[in-house]
N, C-alpha and C positions, 0 to 999 in steps of 0.2 A: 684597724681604722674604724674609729665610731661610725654610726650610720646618722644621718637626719633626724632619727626618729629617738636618738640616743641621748639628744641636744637636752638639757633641763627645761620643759614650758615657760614660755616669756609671761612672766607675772602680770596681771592686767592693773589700771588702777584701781585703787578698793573705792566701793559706795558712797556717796555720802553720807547717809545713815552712819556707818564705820565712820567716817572722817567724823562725822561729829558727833557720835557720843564719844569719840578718844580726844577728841580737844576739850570737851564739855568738861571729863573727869578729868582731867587738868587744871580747871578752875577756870576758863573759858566762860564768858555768857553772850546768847545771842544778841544781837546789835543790829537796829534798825534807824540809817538815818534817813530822813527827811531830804528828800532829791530837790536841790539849792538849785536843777535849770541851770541858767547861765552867770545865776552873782557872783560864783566863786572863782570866775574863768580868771580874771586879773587879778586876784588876790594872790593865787600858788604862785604866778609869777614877779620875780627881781621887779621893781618900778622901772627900772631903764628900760626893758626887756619888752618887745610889742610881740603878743603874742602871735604864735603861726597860725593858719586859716586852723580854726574849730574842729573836731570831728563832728558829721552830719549823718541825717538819715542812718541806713544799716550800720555802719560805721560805727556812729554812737550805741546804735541799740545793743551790738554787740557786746561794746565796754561796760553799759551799762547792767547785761546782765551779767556778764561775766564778773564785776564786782560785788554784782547780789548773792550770788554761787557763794564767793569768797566769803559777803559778811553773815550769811548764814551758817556759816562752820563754827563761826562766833570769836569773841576778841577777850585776851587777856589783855590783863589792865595793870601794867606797871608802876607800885607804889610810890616811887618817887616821882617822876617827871607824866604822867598819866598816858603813858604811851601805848597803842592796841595793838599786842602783836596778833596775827592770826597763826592759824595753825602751821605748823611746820612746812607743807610743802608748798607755802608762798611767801616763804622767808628767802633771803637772797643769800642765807647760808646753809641750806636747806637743799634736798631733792625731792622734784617734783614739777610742780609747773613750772614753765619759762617766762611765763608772765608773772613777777612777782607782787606781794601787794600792795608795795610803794607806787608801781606802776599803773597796777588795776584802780589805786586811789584819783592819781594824775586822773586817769583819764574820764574816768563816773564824774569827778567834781569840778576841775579843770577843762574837758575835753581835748585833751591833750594827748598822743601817744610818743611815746618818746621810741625815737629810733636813732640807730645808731648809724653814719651813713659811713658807705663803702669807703677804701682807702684810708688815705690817711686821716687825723683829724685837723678840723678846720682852725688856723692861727690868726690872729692879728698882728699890727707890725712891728712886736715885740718877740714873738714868735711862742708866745702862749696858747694854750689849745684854748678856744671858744665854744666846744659843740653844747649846746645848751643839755643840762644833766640836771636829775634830780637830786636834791640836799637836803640830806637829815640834819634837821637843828639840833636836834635832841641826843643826834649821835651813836643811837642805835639803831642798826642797819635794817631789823626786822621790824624796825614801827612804819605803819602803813596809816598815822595820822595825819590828815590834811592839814591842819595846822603847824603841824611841824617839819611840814615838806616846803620847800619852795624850787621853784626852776631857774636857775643862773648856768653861765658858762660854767667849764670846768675846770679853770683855774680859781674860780673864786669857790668851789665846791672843794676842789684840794686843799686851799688854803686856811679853810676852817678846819684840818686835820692837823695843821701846826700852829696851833697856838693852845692855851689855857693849861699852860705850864704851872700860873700859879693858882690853880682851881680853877678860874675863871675865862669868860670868852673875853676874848682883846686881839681878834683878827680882822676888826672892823667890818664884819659882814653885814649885809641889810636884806632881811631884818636879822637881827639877830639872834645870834645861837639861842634854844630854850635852856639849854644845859651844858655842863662844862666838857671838854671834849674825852669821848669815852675810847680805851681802845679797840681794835680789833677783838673778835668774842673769843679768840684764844687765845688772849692775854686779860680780857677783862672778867670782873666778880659776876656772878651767875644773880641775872637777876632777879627782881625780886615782884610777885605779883599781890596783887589785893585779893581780898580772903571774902569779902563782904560788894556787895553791891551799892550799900553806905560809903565806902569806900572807895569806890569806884564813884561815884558821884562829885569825892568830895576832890579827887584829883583831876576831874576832867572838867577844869577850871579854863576858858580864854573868851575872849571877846568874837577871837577867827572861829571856833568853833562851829559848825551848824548843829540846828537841832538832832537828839538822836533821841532813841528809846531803848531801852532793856531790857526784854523781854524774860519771864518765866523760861527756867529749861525745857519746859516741858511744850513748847509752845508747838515745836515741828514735830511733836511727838504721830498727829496722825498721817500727816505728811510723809514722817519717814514707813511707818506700817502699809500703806499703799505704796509707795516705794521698793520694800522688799517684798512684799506682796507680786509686782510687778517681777520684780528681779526672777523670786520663786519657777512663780510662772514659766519665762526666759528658760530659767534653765531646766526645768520638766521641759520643756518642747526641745530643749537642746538632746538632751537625754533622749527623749522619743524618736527623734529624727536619727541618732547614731544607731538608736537599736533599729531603727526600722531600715536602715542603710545597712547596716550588718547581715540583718534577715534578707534584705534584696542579694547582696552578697552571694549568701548562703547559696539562696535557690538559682541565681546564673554558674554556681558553680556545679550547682548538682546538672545542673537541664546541659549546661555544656561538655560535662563530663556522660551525661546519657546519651546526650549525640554522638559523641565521636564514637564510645562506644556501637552503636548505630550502625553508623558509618558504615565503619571495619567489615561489621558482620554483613551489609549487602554486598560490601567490597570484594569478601570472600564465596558468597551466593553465585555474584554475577563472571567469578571465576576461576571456580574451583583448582585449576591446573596451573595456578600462578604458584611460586616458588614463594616456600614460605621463609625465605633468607637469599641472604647476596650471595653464600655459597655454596648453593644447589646447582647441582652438575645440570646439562640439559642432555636432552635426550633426542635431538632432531636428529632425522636420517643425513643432512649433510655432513654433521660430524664425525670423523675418522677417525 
């Protein structure tokens, strides 16, 4: 039987430094947009659709960094439809974080968190689900483009998955689809990203768009050097403190091992005529 100690180390998440120079050499560039405040709140969402109370205060602040986290790892840029996937582990086909970047988009531009509520889901009285969902126009499930998100129920988010049989969108969604519907990523063509940052400009064409900027690679580059610098650090003290825990160790085992040694010996001082085993005969005058 293995022991506790036997168990393989639970891998920790890796750095950001790592996360983003392994998205960067991928073709990845960092991506800075311009925080839209609250214009964009009714745009992510269906026009029928009144949106639900805002995220406020900590609430937002949290979304709001947590998608700065995300678009500092940096965004491939999809040559056909200009879609930004971020890095792998906030793809919804992906391991990794549970907040993916479709979501982390929602909720920085939108202030929107989408949650999914207990039980069943919620119908109308046709007995279609309602729960309001987020929907890729574009059809691939790892773009985290706010323009090509919108929030509807989710009948009308399934419903864009059956249609464009003949290349094109004809599921009457509004607004409509950016592209024609793609399948599932284990059945669809492995896509295809821009090579140039020319190119990347010329595909992240729309009106919904908000501003953004495209930074140099090299922009977090001192960022991430005080980063691992930091990390360094970390684990020299981590290091120090095991050695210095071991060395504690050591010396309670010697001081405790010289005690009892100790011990014994005044044990044996304070009385010499004590049997030195369970099976030592005695010698008192009553026994016969």
């Amino acid at each position: 039987m293995s022991s506790p100690s036997d168990a393989p180390a639970k891998k920790g998440r890796p750095a950001s430094p790592e996360v983003r120079a392994r998205h960067l050499n991928k073709g990845a560039v960092p991506f800075e947009f311009v925080d839209p405040g609250s214009d964009l709140v009714q745009m992510v969402f269906r026009p029928d659709i009144v949106p639900p109370e805002p995220l406020q205060g900590n609430a937002l602040k949290a979304a709001q960094d947590a998608y700065r986290t995300m678009e500092r790892k940096g965004f491939q840029v999809t040559r056909d439809l200009g879609c930004l996937v971020p890095d792998d582990q906030y793809c919804a086909s992906g391991e990794g974080n549970k907040k993916k970047g479709h979501q982390r988009a929602c909720e920085f531009f939108a202030h929107w968190k989408p949650t999914q509520p207990p039980g069943e889901a919620k119908r109308n009285a046709l007995g279609w689900p309602i729960t309001l969902q987020i929907s890729h126009l574009c059809h691939n499930r790892k773009c985290c483009r706010i323009d090509h998100l919108v929030v509807e129920q989710q009948w009308r988010n399934a419903k864009r998955n059956y249609c464009g049989d003949l290349g094109t969108c004809n599921c009457g969604g509004q607004p409509p689809c950016v592209g024609p519907y793609r399948p599932p990523q284990q059945h669809a063509s492995e896509l295809e990203y821009c090579k140039t940052v020319e190119e990347m400009h010329e595909v992240l064409q729309g009106a919904r768009l908000p501003s953004y900027v495209i930074h140099d690679k090299t922009v977090f580059d001192s960022r991430d050097t005080l980063s691992k610098e930091r990390m360094h650090r970390k684990e020299a003290a981590a290091r120090k403190k095991k050695q210095n825990d071991a060395k504690r160790k050591r010396r309670q085992d010697v001081h405790k091992h010289a005690t009892a040694k100790k011990q014994a010996k005044l044990a044996k001082r304070s009385n010499p005529a004590a049997p030195s085993g369970s099976g030592a005969i005695s010698n008192s005058s009553d026994f016969v």
